[in-house]
Structures are given as C-alpha cells and as structure tokens.
C-alpha positions as CSV (number, residue, x, y, z in Angstrom):
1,X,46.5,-40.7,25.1
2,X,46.5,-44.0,27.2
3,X,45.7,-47.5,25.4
4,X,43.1,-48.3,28.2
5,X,39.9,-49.7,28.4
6,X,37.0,-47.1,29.5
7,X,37.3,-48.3,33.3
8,X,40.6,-48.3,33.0
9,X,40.8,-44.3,31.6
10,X,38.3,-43.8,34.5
11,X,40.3,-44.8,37.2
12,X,43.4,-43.3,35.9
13,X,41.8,-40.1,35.5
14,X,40.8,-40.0,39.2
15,X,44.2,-40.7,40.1
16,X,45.4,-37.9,38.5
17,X,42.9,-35.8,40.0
18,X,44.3,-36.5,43.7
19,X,48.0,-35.9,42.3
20,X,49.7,-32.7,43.7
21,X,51.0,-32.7,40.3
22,X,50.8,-33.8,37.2
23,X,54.0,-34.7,35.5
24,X,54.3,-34.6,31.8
25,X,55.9,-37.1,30.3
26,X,58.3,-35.2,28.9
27,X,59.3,-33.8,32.0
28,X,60.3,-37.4,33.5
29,X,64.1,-38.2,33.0
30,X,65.8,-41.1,31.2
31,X,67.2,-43.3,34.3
32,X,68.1,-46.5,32.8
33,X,66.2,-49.9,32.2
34,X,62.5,-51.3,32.4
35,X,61.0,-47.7,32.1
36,X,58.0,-47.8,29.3
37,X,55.6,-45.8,28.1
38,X,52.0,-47.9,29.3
39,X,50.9,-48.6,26.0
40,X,54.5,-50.5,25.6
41,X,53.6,-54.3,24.4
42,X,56.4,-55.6,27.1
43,X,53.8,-54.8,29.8
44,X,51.0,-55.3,27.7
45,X,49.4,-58.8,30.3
46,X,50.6,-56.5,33.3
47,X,48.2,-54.9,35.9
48,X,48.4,-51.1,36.6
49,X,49.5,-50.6,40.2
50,X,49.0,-47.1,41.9
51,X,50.4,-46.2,45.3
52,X,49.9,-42.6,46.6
53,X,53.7,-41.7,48.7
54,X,51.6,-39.7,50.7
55,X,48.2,-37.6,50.9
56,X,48.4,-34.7,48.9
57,X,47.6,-32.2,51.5
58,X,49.2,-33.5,54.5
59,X,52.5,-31.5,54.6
60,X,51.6,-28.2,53.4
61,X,53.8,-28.3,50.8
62,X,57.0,-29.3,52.8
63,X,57.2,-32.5,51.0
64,X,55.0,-32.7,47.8
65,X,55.1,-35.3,44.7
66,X,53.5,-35.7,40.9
67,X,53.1,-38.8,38.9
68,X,53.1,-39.2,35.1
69,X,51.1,-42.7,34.7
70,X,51.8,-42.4,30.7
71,X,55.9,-43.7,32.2
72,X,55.8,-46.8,33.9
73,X,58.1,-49.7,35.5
74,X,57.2,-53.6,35.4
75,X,58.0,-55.9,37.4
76,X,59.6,-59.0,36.4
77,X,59.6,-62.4,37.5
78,X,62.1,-65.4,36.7
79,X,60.9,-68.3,38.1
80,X,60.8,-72.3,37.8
81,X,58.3,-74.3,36.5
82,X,56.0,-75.9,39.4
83,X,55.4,-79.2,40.0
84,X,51.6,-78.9,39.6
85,X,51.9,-77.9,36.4
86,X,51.7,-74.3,36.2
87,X,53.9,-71.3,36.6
88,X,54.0,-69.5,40.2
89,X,53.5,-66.0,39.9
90,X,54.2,-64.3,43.2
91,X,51.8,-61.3,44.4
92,X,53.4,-58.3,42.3
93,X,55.0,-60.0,40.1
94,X,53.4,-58.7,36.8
95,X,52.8,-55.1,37.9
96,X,53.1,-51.7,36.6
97,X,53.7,-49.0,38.1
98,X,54.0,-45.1,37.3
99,X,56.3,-43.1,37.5
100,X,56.0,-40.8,41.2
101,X,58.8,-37.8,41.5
102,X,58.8,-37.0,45.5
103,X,60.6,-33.5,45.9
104,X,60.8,-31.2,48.7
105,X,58.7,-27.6,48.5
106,X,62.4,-25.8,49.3
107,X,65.2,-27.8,48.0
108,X,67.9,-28.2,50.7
109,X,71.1,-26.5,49.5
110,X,74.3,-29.0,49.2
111,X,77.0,-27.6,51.3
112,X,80.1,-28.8,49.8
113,X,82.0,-27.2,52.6
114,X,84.6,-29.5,54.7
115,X,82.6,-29.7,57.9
116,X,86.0,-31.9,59.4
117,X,88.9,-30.3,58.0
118,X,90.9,-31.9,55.6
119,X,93.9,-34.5,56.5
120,X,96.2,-32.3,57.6
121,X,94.1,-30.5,60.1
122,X,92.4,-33.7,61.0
123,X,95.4,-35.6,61.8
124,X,95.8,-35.8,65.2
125,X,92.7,-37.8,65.2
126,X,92.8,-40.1,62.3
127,X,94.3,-43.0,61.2
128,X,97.7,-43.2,59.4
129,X,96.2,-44.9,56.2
130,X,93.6,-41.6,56.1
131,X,95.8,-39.5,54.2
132,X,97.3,-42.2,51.9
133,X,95.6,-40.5,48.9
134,X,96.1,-36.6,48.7
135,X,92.5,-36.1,47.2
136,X,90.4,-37.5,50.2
137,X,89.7,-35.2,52.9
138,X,88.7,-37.1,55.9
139,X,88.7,-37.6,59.3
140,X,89.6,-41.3,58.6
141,X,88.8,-43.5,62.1
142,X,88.2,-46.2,58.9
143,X,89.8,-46.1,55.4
144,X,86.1,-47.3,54.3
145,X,82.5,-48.1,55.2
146,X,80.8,-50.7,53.9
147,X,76.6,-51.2,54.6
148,X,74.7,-54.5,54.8
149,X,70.7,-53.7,55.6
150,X,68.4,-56.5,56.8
151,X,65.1,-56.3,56.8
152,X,62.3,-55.3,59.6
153,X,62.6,-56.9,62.5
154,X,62.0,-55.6,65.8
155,X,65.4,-55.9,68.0
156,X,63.9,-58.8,70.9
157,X,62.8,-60.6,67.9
158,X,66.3,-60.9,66.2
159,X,68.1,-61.0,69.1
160,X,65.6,-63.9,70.2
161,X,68.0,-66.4,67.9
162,X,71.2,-67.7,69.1
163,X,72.6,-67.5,65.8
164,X,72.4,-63.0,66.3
165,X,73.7,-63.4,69.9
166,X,76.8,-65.8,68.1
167,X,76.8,-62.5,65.3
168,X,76.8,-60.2,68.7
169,X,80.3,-61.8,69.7
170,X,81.8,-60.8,66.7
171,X,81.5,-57.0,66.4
172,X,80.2,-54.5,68.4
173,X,76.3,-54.3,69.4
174,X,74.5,-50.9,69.3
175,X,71.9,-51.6,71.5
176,X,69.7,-48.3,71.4
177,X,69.5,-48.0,67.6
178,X,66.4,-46.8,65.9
179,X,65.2,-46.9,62.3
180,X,63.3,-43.6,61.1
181,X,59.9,-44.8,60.0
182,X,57.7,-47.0,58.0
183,X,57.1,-49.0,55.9
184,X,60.9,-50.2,54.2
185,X,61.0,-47.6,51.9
186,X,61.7,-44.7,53.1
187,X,64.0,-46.0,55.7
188,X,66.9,-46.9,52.6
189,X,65.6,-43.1,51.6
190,X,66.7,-41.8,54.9
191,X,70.1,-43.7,54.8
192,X,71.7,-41.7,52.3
193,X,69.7,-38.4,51.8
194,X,68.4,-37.6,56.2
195,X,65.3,-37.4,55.4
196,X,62.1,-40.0,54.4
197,X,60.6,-37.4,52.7
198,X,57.2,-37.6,54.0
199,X,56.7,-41.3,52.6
200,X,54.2,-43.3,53.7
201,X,54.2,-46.3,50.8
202,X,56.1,-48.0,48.5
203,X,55.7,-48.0,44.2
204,X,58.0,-46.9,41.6
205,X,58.9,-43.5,43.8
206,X,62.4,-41.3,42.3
207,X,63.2,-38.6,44.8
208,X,64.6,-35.6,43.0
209,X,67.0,-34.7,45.9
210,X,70.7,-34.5,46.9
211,X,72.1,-37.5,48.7
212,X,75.6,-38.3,50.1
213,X,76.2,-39.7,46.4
214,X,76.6,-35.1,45.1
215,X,78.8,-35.2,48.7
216,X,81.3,-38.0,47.6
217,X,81.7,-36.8,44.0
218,X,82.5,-33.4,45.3
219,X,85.2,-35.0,47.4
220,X,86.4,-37.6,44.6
221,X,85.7,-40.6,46.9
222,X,84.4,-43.6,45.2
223,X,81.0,-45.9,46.3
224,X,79.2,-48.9,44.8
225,X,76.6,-50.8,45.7
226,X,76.1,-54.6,45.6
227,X,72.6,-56.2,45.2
228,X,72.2,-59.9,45.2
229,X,70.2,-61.0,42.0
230,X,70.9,-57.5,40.3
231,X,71.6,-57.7,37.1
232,X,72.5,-53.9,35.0
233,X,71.2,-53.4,32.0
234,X,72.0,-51.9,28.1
235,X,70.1,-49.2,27.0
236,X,71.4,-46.4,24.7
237,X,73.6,-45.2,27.3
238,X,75.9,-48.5,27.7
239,X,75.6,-51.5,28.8
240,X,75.8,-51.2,32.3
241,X,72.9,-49.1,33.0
242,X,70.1,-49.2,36.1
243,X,68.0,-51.6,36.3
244,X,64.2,-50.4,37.0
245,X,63.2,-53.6,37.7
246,X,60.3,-53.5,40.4
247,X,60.9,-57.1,41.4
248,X,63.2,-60.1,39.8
249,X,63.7,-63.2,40.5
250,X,63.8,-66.0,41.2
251,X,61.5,-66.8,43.9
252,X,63.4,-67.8,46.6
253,X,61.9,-71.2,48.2
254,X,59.6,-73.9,47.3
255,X,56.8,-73.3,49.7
256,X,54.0,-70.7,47.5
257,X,52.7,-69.9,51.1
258,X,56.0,-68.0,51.5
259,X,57.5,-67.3,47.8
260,X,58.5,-64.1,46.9
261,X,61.3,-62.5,44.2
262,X,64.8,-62.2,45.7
263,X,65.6,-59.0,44.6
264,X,63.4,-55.5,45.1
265,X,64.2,-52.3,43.9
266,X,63.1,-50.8,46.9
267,X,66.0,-51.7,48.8
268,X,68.2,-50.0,47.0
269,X,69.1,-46.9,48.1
270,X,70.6,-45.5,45.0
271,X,67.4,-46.4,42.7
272,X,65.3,-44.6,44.7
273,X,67.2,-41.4,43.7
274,X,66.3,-40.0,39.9
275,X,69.5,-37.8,41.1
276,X,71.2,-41.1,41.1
277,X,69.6,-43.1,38.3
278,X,69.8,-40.1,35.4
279,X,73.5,-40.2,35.8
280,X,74.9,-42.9,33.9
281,X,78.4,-43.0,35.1
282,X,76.4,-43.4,38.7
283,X,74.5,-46.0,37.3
284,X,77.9,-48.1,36.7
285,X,78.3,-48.3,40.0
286,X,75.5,-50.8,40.8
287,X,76.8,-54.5,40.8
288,X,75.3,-58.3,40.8
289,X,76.9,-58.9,44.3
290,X,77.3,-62.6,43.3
291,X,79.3,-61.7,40.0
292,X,81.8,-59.1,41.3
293,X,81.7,-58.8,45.1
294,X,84.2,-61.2,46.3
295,X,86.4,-59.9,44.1
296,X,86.5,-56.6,44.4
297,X,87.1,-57.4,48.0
298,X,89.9,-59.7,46.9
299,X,91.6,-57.4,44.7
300,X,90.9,-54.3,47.2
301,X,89.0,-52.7,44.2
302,X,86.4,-52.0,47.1
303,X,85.5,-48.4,47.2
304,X,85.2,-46.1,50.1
305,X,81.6,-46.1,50.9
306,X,79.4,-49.3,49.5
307,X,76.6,-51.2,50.4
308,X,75.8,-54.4,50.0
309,X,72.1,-55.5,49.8
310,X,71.3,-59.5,50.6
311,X,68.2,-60.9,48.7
312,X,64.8,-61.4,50.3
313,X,65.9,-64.7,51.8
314,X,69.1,-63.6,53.2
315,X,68.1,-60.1,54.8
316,X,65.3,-61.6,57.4
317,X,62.6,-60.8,55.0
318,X,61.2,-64.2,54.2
319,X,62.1,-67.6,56.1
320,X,63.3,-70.6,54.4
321,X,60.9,-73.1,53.1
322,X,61.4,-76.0,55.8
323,X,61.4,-73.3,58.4
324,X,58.6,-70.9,59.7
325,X,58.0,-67.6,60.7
326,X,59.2,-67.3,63.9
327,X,62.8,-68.1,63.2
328,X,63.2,-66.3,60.0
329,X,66.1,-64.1,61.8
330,X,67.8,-67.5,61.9
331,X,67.8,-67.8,58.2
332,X,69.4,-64.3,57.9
333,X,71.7,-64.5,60.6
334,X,73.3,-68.7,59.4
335,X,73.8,-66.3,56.1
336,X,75.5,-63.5,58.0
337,X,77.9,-65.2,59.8
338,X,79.0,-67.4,56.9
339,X,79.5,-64.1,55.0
340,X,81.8,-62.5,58.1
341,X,83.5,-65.8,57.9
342,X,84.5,-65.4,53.9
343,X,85.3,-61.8,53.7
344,X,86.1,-59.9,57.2
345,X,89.4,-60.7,57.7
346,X,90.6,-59.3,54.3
347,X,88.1,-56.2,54.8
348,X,89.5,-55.4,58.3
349,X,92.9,-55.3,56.6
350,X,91.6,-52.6,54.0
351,X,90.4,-50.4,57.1
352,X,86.9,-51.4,56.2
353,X,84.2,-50.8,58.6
354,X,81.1,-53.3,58.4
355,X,77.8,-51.8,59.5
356,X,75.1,-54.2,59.7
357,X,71.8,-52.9,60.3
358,X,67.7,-53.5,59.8
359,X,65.5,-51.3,57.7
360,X,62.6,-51.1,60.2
361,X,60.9,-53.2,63.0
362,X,58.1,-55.1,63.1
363,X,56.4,-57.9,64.8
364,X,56.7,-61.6,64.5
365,X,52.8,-60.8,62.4
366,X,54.3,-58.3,60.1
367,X,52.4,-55.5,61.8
368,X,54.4,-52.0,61.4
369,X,51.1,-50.0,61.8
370,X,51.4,-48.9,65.0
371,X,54.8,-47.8,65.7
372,X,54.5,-49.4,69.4
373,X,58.3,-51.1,69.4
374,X,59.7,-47.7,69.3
375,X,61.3,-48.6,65.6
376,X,64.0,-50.7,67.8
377,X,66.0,-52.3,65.3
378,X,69.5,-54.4,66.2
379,X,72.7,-52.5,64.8
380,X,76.3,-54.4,64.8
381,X,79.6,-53.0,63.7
382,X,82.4,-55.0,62.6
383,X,86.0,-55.0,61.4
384,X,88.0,-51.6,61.4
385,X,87.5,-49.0,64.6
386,X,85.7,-52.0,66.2
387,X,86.3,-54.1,69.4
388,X,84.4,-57.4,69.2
389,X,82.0,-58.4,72.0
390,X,81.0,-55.3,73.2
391,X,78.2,-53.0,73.2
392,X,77.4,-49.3,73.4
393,X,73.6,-48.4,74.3
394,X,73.9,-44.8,73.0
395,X,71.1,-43.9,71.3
396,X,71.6,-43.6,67.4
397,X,68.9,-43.3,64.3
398,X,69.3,-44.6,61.0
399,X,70.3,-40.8,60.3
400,X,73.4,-41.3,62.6
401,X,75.3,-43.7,59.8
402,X,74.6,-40.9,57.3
403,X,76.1,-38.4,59.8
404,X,79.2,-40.9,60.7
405,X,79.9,-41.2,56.7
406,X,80.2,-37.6,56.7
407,X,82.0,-37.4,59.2
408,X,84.8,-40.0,58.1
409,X,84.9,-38.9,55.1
410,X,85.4,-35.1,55.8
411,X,82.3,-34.3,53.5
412,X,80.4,-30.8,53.8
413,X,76.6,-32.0,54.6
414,X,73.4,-32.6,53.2
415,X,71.5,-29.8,55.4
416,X,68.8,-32.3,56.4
417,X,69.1,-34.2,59.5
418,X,72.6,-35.2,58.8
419,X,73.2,-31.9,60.8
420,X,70.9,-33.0,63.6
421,X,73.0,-34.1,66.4
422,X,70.4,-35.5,68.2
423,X,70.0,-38.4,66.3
424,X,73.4,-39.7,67.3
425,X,76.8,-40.3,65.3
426,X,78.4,-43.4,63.7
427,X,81.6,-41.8,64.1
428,X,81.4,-41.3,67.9
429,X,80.6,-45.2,68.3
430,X,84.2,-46.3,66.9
431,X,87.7,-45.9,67.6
C-alpha cells in the first residue's frame, strides 16, 4: 500500500485508527499542484507530518474530518546558499503532509436569495456607480472591497509602534474588533465561509464547504486573490492552476534565528477550500501579487472582492533581520504605509474599500494558548466609504467583514454566522 519503512507503517496505522474517517484515495479530488501520492519520488527525502484539525470526538459530529495519508502535499523551499557553507533549511521546510477533508455533520444550505434587494430597490441607499453594471445586485456603499490580513498580533502590541498610529491617521480605526479563534488557520477559514469549523491546528486541511466564493458566482461578481511569492502552477488542467505548496520561498532574512519561507498556504483563504481548489476556472483567479497586482490596479482590471496576502515578512509575522521581536509590527506597518502610498489614491477612485485587518492575537512571546487578550486584533479601513482619522469602537468579529461583503454586494448568505448579527457588520461601519 504505502512505501514505508515498518515504524513508519506503524505509526501511520495508528493515525488512521484515531481518524473519524478514512478517506480513500480515490475519494480525494484533483485541486491543482504539489499533490502526490507518498510513494512519489519528488517527496521521497521529505518527513511525514500529521496534524489532527481536531479530536475526533469533541463535537459530536457537528464538525467531523477524514484523512487519506496515501495523498500528500510537500513543502518546498527556495533558498540561498549560506555563508557557512551549507544550505538553510527552515523548520518545515521538507515536509509532507496528508491530505485532511474537514466537513460539517449537516451541510449548511447556500441561499442564493438577494438578502438586500437588487439596485433598483436598493437605491436610495447606494452609491451612483452601484448600478453601473446591470448584472450586479448590490447595496453598493463601495464599488469594491479589497482585503489585506496581517498576522497575530494582539491590538496594544501593534498599536505600541508609531508607524500603526501614522497608518491610524490615514483610514478609519475599528477599535473593538476581534478575530474568531486560534491558531491562524482557521481565522482565514472563518473570513470567507463564518465558520472555523471546529479547527484547532494547522496541516494540509481542504474544507469541503460553501464559501462567499458559490455566493459571488451566483451573482456574476468577479474576486482574485493576490499572494506575494505565489507562483500558479501547470498541471493537466492549464497552466495556471493552484498551487499546493505548503511553504515556498525564499526565506525572508539573513538571521537563521528568525528565517522562515515567505509565502504559506495557510494564509490563503481560497486554498483552504477543496470547493475552491477543484474548480479550475477558480483556481485562475489566484495571482503572484508582485507580477500582476499593480497592474491590475492600474488598468482597473481589479475585481469586486480580492484579497491581497503580504509575505511572512510584510504581514507582522516575522521581524526583519537587524531588528527584534518587539518591533516586528514596525516592519509590517514601514511596508503598509509605503503600499497606501503606491496604490490608494487610484483605488479610492475605483470605489475600492481597503480593509486591513490581523488574523489573530497574540503576545510579544508567541503565546495564543490561553485566549486571555480577548482575540483583540487592530482593524483599519481605507479609501471608499471611509473618513480618515477617525475611529468607531463598535464591536465587530472577523465574521462581520464576511457579513459586510454580503451585504455590499446584495448576495443571499452563507447560513453560518454570516446571519449572526451579533458579531457586528462591515457595512454599518462605512458610509
């Protein structure tokens, strides 16, 4: 079956024994790139990696997952050669890891229904651009929303550094906004599905659920997403197809103490979704942000709802090499403002609305263990529907953007906690 060594069979074995599920390999889709079979010789030197999303038992069935470990995913690693004479390999960096489908025990039924009413009922309260195309139905505050997630810190932390109080001047500050839970991963889960569900860990995870992605089609509204370092990918399908890719690189500063890849899969919202990833066309719609960004904005070939996710240096996660932990926001923030600097002006004149946001808090030590900063994380809106230098301390959850998307963009819902009003509303927080 497996090209294992006896320990190796062993310990696989009992792996599948604590599975909800096992899933046969026949049974796991075809979603682009850097998916092998683990006898594949392109992962032959690579270490097997297994991450349970959750315990088996712990929701009843709400949530529940199975894992084929016959289909894996490496992790790659581009990096330079080291001065001491030998190549740095980054923790993770040659991994594999098996293929997890997370499901729910009742699959939430897509409601393509208009929740908003389409332009002409809406129009009283939209914008005159909102009904420029026929096809979209839409509230329309903003002609378009585009995402930029940074990574964990907790909100004194970030707003600690001058250079996120010089950010705060720009746009407007959200200053009760929470992030769902932890660790990363199923906070980007939660941003376009409203829900996490039920992970508590991070490995090669494809959630077989409906996200806003089934909404948008519906409504014939376009999306991308742009990931610095991503790079698509030719398989049988064409040659821009997903990239699986656990990691990639390069590593992004000199110091091994702090080296990491740039790039992770497991900030990308879209991956995470084998709803997303089996669909070529979908697929398409991923982009190296430092090939095509700049000019999509420049060409207004920007769709309606995008994202655009910095690499591990420029989202917070990891601090520059002559710099240390402490003032790793800096690093992410110097980035930030240079970036509002390049492309707001011309994205406030498409209508675009800039949401800036944080995956999930933590502390200056990394700890995310005990949730004890209330998941806190610093929020900033910028460009269209926005008055710079202000702030609104209504609270809002990660699930709130979600809701505000649907909102704009007169979409039906999700029926997760994009119907929640308690967790707040994007739309609400702009004019």
């Amino acid at each position: 079956m497996l090209s294992f060594t006896s320990a190796a069979i062993a310990m696989a074995f009992a792996f599948l024994a604590s599975a909800q599920h096992t899933l046969p390999s026949d049974q796991v889709p075809f979603q682009g790139g850097n998916v092998f079979k683990i006898n594949d010789p392109a992962v032959k030197n690579y270490t097997f990696s297994y991450k349970e999303p959750f315990h088996p038992g712990l929701y009843g069935g709400y949530y529940y997952w199975a894992v084929d470990n016959n289909t894996v995913a490496g992790a790659n690693f581009t990096g330079p050669y080291m001065e001491q004479g030998y190549d740095y390999f980054p923790d993770g960096a040659l991994k594999m890891n098996p293929y997890f489908k997370i499901a729910e025990g009742s699959p939430k039924a897509l409601n393509k229904t208009k929740l908003f009413g389409d332009c002409q009922e809406s129009r009283a309260h939209s914008r005159d651009f909102c009904c420029d195309n026929p096809n979209m139905a839409c509230e329309g505050k903003v002609k378009k929303i585009l995402h930029v997630i940074f990574e964990n810190e907790v909100y004194s932390w970030t707003m600690a550094s001058p250079y996120w109080q010089m950010l705060a001047t720009k746009g407007k500050s959200l200053t009760n906004f929470h992030a769902i839970t932890h660790p990363s991963l199923p906070n980007y889960a939660a941003i376009v599905a409203g829900d996490f569900f039920g992970l508590a860990n991070e490995d090669f995870f494809n959630v077989d659920a409906s996200t806003i992605y089934d909404l948008l089609d519906h409504a014939g509204i376009d999306y991308a997403t742009y990931n610095e370092w991503y790079n698509p990918i030719e398989t049988h399908r064409g040659p821009k197809d997903c990239n699986n890719y656990i990691y990639n690189g390069p590593y992004d500063n000199t110091n091994p103490n702090w080296s990491s890849q740039t790039y992770r899969r497991l900030d990308v919202p879209g991956l995470l979704f084998s709803t997303y990833t089996s669909n070529y066309e979908r697929c398409t719609k991923m982009y190296d942000a430092n090939a095509t960004f700049a000019e999509h904005v420049n060409s207004h070939a920007l769709p309606a709802y995008s994202y655009y996710v910095p690499d591990m240096l420029h989202n917070a996660h990891d601090p520059e090499g002559n710099s240390d932990y402490t003032h790793q926001p800096d690093t992410s923030a110097i980035w930030f403002n240079s970036w509002l600097d390049l492309y707001l002006p011309e994205l406030e004149r498409q209508g675009t609305l800039v949401v800036a946001t944080f995956d999930e808090a933590t502390w200056q030590n990394d700890d995310d263990t005990t949730p004890n900063n209330d998941n806190h994380i610093v929020t900033m809106l910028f460009g269209a529907g926005v008055t710079p230098n202000t702030k609104d301390n209504t609270y809002i959850t990660t699930y709130g953007l979600l809701r505000g998307a649907i909102q704009n963009f007169g979409l039906g819902s999700l029926g997760r906690n994009d119907t929640n009003a308690t967790n707040g509303n994007l739309y609400e927080l702009i004019r």
